[in-house]
TITORKOL-699568 format. One record per residue (C-alpha): chain; x, y, z; residue number from 0. Coordinates in pm, whole numbers, plus 32768, in hexadecimal, padded with zeros to 4 digits. Each point is the difference from the previous one (the first is absolute). Layout:
BEGIN
<rec><kette>A</kette><c1>X</c1><c2>Y</c2><c3>Z</c3><nr>NUM</nr></rec>
...
This chain:
BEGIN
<rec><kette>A</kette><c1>F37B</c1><c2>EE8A</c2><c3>2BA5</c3><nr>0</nr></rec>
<rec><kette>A</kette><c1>7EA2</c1><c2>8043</c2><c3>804E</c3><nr>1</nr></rec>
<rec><kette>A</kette><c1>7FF9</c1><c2>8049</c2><c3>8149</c3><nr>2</nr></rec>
<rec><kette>A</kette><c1>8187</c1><c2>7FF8</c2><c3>804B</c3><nr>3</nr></rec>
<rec><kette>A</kette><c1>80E2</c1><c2>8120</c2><c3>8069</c3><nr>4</nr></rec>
<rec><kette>A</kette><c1>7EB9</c1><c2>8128</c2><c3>7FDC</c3><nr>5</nr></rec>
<rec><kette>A</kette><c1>7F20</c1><c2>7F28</c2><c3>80C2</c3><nr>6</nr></rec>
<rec><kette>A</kette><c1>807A</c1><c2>7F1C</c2><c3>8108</c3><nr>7</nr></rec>
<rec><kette>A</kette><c1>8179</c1><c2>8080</c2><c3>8045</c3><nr>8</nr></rec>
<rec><kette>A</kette><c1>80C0</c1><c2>7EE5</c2><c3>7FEA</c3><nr>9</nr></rec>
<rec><kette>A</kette><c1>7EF5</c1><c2>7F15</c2><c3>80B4</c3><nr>10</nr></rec>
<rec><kette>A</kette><c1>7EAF</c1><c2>7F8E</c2><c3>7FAF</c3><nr>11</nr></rec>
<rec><kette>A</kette><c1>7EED</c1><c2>8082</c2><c3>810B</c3><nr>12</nr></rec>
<rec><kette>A</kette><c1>7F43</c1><c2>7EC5</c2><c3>7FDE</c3><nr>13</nr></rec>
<rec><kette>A</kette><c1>80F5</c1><c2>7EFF</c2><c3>802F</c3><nr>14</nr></rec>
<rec><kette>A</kette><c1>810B</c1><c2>809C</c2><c3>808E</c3><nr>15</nr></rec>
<rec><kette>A</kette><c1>80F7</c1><c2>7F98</c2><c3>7ECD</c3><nr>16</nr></rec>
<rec><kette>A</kette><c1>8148</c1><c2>80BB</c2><c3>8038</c3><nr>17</nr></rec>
<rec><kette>A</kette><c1>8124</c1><c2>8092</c2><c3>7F33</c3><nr>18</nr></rec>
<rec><kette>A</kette><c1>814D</c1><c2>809F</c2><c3>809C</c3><nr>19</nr></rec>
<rec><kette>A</kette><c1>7FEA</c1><c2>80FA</c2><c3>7EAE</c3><nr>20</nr></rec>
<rec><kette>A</kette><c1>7F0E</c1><c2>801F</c2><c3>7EC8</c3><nr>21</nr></rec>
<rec><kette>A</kette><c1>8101</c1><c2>7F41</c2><c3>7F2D</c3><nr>22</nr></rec>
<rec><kette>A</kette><c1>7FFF</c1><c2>7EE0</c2><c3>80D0</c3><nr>23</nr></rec>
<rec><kette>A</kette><c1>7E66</c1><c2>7FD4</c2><c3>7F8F</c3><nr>24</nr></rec>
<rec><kette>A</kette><c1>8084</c1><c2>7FC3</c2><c3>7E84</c3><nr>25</nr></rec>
<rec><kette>A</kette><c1>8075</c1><c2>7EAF</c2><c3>802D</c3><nr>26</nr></rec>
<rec><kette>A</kette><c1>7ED6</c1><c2>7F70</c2><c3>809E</c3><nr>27</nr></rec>
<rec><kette>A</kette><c1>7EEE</c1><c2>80EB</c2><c3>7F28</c3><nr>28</nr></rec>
<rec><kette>A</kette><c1>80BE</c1><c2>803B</c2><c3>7E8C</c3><nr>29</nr></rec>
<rec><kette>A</kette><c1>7F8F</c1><c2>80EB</c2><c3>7F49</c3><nr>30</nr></rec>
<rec><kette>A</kette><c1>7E8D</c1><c2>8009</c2><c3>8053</c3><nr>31</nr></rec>
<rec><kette>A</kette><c1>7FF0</c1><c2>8031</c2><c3>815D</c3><nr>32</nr></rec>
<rec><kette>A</kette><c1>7E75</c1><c2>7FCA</c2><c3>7FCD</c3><nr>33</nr></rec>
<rec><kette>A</kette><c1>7FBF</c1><c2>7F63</c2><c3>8163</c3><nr>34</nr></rec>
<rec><kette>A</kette><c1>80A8</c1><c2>7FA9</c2><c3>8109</c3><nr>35</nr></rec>
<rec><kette>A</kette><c1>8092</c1><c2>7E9C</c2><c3>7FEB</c3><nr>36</nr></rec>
<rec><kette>A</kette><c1>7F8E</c1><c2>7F61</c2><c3>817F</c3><nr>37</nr></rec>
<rec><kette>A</kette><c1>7E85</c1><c2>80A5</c2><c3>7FC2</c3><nr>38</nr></rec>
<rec><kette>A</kette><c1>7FD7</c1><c2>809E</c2><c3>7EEF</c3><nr>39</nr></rec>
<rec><kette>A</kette><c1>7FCE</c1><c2>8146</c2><c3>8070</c3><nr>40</nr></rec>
<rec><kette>A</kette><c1>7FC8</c1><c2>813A</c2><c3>7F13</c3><nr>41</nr></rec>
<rec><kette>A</kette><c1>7FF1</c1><c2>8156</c2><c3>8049</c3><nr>42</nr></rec>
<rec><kette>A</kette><c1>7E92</c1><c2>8062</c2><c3>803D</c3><nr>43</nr></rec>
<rec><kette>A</kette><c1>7F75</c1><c2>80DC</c2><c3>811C</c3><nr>44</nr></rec>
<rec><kette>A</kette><c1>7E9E</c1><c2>807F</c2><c3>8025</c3><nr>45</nr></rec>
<rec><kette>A</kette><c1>7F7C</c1><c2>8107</c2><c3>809A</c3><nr>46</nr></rec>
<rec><kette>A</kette><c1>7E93</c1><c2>807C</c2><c3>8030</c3><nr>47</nr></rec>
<rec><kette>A</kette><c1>7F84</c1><c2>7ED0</c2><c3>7EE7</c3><nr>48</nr></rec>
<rec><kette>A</kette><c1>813E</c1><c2>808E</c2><c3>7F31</c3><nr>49</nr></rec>
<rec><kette>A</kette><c1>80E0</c1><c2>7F03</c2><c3>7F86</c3><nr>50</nr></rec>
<rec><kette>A</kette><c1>8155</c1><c2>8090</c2><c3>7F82</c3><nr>51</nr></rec>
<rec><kette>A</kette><c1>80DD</c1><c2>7EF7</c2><c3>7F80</c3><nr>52</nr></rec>
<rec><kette>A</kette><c1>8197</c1><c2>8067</c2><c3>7FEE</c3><nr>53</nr></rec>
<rec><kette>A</kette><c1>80BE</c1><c2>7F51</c2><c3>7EFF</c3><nr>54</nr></rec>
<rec><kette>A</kette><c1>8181</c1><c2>8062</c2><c3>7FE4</c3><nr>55</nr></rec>
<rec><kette>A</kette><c1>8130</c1><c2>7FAF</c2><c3>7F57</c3><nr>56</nr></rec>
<rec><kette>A</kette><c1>8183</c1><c2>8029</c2><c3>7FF1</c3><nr>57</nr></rec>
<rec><kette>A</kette><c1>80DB</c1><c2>800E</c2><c3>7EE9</c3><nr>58</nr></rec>
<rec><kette>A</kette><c1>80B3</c1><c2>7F3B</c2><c3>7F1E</c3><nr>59</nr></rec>
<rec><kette>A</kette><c1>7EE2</c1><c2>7FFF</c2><c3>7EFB</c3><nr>60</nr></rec>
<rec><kette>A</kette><c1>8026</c1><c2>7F04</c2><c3>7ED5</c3><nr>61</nr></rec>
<rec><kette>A</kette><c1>803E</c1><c2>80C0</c2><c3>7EDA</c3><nr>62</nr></rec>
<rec><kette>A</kette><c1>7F96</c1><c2>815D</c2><c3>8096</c3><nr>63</nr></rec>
<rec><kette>A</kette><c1>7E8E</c1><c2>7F7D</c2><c3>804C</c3><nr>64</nr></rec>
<rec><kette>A</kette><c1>7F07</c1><c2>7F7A</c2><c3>8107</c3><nr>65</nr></rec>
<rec><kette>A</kette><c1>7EDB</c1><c2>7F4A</c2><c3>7FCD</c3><nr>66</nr></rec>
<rec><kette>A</kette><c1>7EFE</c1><c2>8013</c2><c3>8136</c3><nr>67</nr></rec>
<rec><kette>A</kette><c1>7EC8</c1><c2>7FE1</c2><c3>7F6D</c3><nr>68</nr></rec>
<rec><kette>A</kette><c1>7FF9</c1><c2>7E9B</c2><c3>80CB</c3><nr>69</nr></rec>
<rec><kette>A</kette><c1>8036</c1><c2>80A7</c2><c3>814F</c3><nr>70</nr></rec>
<rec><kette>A</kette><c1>7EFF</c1><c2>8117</c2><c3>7FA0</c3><nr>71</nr></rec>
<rec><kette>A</kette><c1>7F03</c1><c2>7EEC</c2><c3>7FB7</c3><nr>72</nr></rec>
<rec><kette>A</kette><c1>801D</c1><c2>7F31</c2><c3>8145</c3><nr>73</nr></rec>
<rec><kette>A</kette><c1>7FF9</c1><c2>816D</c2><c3>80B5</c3><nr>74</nr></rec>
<rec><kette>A</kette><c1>7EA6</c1><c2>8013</c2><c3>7F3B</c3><nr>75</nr></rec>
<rec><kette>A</kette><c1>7F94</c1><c2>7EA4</c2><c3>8047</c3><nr>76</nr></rec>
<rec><kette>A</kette><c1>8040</c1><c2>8021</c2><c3>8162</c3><nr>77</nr></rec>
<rec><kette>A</kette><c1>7EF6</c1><c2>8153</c2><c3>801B</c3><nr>78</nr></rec>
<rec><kette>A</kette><c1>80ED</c1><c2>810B</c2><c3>7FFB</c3><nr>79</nr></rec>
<rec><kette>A</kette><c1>7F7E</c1><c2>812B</c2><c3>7F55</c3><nr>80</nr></rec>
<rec><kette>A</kette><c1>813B</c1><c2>80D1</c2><c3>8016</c3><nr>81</nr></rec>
<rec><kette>A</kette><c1>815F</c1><c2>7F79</c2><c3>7F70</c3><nr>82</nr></rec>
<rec><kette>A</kette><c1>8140</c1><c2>80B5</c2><c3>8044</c3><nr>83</nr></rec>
<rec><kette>A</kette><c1>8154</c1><c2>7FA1</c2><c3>7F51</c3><nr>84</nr></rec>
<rec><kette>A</kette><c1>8117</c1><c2>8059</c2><c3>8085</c3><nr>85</nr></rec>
<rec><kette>A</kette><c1>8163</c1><c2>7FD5</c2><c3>7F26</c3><nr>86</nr></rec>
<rec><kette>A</kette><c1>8189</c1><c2>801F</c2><c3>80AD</c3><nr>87</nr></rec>
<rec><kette>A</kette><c1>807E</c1><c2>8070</c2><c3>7EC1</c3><nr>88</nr></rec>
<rec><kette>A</kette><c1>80A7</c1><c2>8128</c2><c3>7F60</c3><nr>89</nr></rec>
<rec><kette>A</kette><c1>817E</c1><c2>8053</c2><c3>8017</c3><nr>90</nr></rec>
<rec><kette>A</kette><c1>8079</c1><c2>8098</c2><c3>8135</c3><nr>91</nr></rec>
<rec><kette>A</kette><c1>802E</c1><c2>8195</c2><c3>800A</c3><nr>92</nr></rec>
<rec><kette>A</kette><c1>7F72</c1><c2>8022</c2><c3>7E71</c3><nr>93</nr></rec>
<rec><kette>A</kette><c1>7F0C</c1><c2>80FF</c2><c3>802E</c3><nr>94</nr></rec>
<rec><kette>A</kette><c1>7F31</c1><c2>7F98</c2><c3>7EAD</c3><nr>95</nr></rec>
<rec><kette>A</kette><c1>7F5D</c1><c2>7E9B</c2><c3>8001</c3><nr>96</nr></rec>
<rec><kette>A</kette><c1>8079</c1><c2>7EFF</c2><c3>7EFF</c3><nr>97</nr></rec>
<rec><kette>A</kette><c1>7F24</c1><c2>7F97</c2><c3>7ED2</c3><nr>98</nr></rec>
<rec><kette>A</kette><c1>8011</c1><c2>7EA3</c2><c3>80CF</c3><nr>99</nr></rec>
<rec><kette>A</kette><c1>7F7D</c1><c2>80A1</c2><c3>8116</c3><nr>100</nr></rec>
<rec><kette>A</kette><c1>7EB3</c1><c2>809C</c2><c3>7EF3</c3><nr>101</nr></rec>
<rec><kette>A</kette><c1>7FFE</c1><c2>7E9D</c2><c3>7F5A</c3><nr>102</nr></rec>
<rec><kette>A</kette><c1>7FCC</c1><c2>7F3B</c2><c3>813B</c3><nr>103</nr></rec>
<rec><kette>A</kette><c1>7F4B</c1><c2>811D</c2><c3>809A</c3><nr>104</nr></rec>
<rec><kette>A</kette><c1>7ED5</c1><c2>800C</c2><c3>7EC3</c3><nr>105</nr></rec>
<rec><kette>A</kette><c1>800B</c1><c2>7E96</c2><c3>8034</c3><nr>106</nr></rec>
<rec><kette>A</kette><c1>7F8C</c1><c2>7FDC</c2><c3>8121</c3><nr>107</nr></rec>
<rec><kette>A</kette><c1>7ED9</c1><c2>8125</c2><c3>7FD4</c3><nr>108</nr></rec>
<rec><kette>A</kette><c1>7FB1</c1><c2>7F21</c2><c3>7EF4</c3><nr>109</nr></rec>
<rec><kette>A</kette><c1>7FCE</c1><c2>7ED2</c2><c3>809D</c3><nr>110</nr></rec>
<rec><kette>A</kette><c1>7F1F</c1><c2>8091</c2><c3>8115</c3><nr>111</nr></rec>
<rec><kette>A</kette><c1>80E1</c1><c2>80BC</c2><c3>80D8</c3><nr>112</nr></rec>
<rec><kette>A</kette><c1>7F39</c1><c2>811D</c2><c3>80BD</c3><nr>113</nr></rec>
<rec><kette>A</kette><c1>8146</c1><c2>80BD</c2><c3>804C</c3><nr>114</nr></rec>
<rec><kette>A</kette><c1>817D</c1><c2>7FD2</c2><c3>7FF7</c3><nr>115</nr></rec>
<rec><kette>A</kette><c1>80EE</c1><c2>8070</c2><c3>80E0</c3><nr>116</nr></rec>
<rec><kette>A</kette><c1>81BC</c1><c2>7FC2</c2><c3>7FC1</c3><nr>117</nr></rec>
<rec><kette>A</kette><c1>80E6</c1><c2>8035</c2><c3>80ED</c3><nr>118</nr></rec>
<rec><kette>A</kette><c1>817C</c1><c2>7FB0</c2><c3>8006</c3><nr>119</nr></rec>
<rec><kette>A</kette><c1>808A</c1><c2>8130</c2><c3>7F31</c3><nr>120</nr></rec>
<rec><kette>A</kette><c1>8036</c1><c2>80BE</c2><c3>8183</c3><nr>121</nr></rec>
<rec><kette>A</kette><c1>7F9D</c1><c2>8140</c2><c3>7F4C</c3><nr>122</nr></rec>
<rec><kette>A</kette><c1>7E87</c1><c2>80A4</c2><c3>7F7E</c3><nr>123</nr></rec>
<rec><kette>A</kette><c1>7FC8</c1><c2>7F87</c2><c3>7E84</c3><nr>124</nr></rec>
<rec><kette>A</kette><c1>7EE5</c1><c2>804F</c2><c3>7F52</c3><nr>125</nr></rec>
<rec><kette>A</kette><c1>7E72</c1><c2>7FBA</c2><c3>7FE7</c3><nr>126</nr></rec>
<rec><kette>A</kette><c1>7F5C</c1><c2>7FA1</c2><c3>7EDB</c3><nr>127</nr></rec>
<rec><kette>A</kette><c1>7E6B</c1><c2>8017</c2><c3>7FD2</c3><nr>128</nr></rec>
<rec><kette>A</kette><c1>7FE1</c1><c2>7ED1</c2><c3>7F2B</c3><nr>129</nr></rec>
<rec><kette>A</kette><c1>7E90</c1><c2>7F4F</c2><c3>7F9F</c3><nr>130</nr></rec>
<rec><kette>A</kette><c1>7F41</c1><c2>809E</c2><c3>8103</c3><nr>131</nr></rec>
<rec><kette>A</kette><c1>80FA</c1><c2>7FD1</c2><c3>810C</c3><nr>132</nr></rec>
<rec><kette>A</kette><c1>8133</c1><c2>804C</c2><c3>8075</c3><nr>133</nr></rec>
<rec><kette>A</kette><c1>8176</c1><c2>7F90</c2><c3>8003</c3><nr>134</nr></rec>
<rec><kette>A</kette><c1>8103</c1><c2>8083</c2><c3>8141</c3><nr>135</nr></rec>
<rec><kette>A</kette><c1>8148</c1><c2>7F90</c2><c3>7F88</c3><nr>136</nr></rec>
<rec><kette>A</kette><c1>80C3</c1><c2>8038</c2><c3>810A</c3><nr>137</nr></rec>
<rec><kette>A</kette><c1>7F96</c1><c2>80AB</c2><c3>8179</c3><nr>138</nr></rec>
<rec><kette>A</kette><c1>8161</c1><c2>8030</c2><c3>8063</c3><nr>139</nr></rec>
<rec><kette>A</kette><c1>8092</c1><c2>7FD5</c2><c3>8152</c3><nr>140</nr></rec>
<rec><kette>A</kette><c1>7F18</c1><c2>8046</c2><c3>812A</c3><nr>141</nr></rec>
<rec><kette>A</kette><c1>80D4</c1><c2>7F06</c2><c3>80EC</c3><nr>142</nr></rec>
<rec><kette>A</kette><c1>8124</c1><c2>7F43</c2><c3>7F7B</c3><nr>143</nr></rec>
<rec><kette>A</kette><c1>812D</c1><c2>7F93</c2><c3>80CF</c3><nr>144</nr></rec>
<rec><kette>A</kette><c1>80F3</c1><c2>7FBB</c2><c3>7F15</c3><nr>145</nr></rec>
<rec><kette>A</kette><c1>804F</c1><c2>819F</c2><c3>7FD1</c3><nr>146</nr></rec>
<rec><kette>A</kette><c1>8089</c1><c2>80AF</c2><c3>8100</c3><nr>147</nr></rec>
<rec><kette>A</kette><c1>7FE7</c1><c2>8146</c2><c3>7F8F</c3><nr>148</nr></rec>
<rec><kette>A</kette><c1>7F3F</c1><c2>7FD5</c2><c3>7EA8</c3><nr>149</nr></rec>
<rec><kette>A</kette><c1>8046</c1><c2>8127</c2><c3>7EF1</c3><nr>150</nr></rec>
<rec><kette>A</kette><c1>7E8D</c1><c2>7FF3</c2><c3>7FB7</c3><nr>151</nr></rec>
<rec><kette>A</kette><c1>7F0C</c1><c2>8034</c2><c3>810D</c3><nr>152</nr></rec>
<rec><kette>A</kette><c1>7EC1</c1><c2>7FFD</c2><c3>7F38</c3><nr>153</nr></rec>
<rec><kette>A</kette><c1>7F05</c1><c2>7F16</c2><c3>7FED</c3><nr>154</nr></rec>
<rec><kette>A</kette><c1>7E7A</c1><c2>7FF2</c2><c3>7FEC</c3><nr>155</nr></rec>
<rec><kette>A</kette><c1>7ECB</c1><c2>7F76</c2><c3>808E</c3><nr>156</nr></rec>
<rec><kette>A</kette><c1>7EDD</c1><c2>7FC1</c2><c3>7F3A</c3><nr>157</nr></rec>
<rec><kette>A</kette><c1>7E92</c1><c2>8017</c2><c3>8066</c3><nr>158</nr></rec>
<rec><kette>A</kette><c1>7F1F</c1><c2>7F2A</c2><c3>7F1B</c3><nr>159</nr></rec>
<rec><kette>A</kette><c1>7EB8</c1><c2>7FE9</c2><c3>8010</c3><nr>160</nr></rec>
<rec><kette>A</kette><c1>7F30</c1><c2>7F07</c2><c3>7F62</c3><nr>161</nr></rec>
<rec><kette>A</kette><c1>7E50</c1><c2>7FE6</c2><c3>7FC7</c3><nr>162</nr></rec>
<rec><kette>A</kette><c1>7FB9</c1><c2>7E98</c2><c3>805E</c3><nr>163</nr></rec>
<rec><kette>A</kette><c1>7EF1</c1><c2>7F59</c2><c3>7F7F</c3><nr>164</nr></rec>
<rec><kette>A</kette><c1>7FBA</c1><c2>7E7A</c2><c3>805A</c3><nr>165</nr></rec>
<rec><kette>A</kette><c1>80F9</c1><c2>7F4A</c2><c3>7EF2</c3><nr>166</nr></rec>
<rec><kette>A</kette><c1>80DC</c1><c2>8106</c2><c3>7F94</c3><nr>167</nr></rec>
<rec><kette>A</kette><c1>8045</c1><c2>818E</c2><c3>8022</c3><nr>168</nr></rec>
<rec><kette>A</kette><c1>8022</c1><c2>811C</c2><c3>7F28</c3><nr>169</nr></rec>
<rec><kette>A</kette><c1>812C</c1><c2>80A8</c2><c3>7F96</c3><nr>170</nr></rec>
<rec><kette>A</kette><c1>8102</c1><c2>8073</c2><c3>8129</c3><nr>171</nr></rec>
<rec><kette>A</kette><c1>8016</c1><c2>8199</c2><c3>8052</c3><nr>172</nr></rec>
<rec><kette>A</kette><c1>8155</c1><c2>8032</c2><c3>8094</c3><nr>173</nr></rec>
<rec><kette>A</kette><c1>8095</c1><c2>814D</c2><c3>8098</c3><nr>174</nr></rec>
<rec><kette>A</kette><c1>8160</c1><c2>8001</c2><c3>8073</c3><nr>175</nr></rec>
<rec><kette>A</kette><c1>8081</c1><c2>8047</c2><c3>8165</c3><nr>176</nr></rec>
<rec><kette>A</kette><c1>8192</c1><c2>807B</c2><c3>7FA2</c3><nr>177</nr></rec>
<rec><kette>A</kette><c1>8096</c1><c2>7F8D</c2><c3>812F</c3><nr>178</nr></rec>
<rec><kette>A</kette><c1>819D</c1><c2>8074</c2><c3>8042</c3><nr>179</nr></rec>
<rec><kette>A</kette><c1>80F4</c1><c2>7F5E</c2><c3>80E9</c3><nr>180</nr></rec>
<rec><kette>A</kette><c1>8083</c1><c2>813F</c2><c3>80C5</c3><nr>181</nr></rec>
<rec><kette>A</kette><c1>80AA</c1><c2>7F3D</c2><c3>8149</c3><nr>182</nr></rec>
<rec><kette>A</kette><c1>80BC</c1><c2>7EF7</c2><c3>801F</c3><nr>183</nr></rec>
<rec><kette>A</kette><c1>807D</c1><c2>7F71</c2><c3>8128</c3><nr>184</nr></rec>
């Protein structure tokens, strides 16, 4: 799902593709969700000559593991000099990561991920420094409808900050911005 739920929100901004929910994109995308299907679409946006391309994807994984070193390489190919990989993974309320979670998150450093970022757990997990960059396993909740009153009301932003150079940029820094739901209404 390159570009699915983390990028477009249910539609495509180019072609105006839409879904009612993100599960109704997995019958017409599978399991890559490279592009979108009416224009082939990905997830890259560029600011001041930056190109930053977003590539997510949601869970089941075959056998506990994601290859995306195709999606990192058409990011590459298409000038973007930043890559962020974003993963809806992780069990709901388990404040620890799963070793799935590290397997697929390593991966995708590996294959030429400048960052990852998970979400789905609802609550903070934890950050790993890994190969000269960095893996957020889970932000937590900052806005999510489905709780009324949610027992955890922490979450995080994180700042990174990249040194661009023409084809490519150097390791992330990152500082985190706690963040805590303290009204609801």
């Amino acid at each position: 799902m390159s570009w699915g739920v983390c990028y477009m929100y249910y539609h495509c901004p180019d072609c105006g593709t839409k879904f009612k929910y993100a599960v109704d994109m997995i019958p017409v995308f599978g399991d890559a969700f490279g592009q979108c299907p009416q224009c082939s679409s990905m997830g890259v946006f560029e600011k001041d000559g930056v190109k930053v391309g977003m590539t997510g994807y949601c869970f089941p994984y075959k056998d506990g593991k994601k290859d995306i070193t195709k999606d990192v390489k058409a990011l590459r190919e298409m000038g973007c000099q930043i890559v962020v990989a974003s993963f809806h993974w992780g069990s709901e309320y388990r404040e620890d990561f799963t070793g799935e979670q590290r397997s697929i998150g390593r991966a995708a450093i590996k294959a030429g991920a400048d960052i990852v970022v998970g979400h789905h757990p609802h609550i903070v997990q934890g950050i790993e420094a890994y190969e000269d960059s960095y893996i957020l396993y889970s932000v937590g909740n900052l806005v999510f409808g489905g709780n009324v009153d949610p027992d955890d009301r922490d979450a995080y932003a994180a700042r990174v900050t990249f040194t661009v150079h023409e084809d490519r940029a150097e390791s992330p820094e990152v500082s985190i911005v706690p963040l805590r739901l303290t009204q609801l209404k």
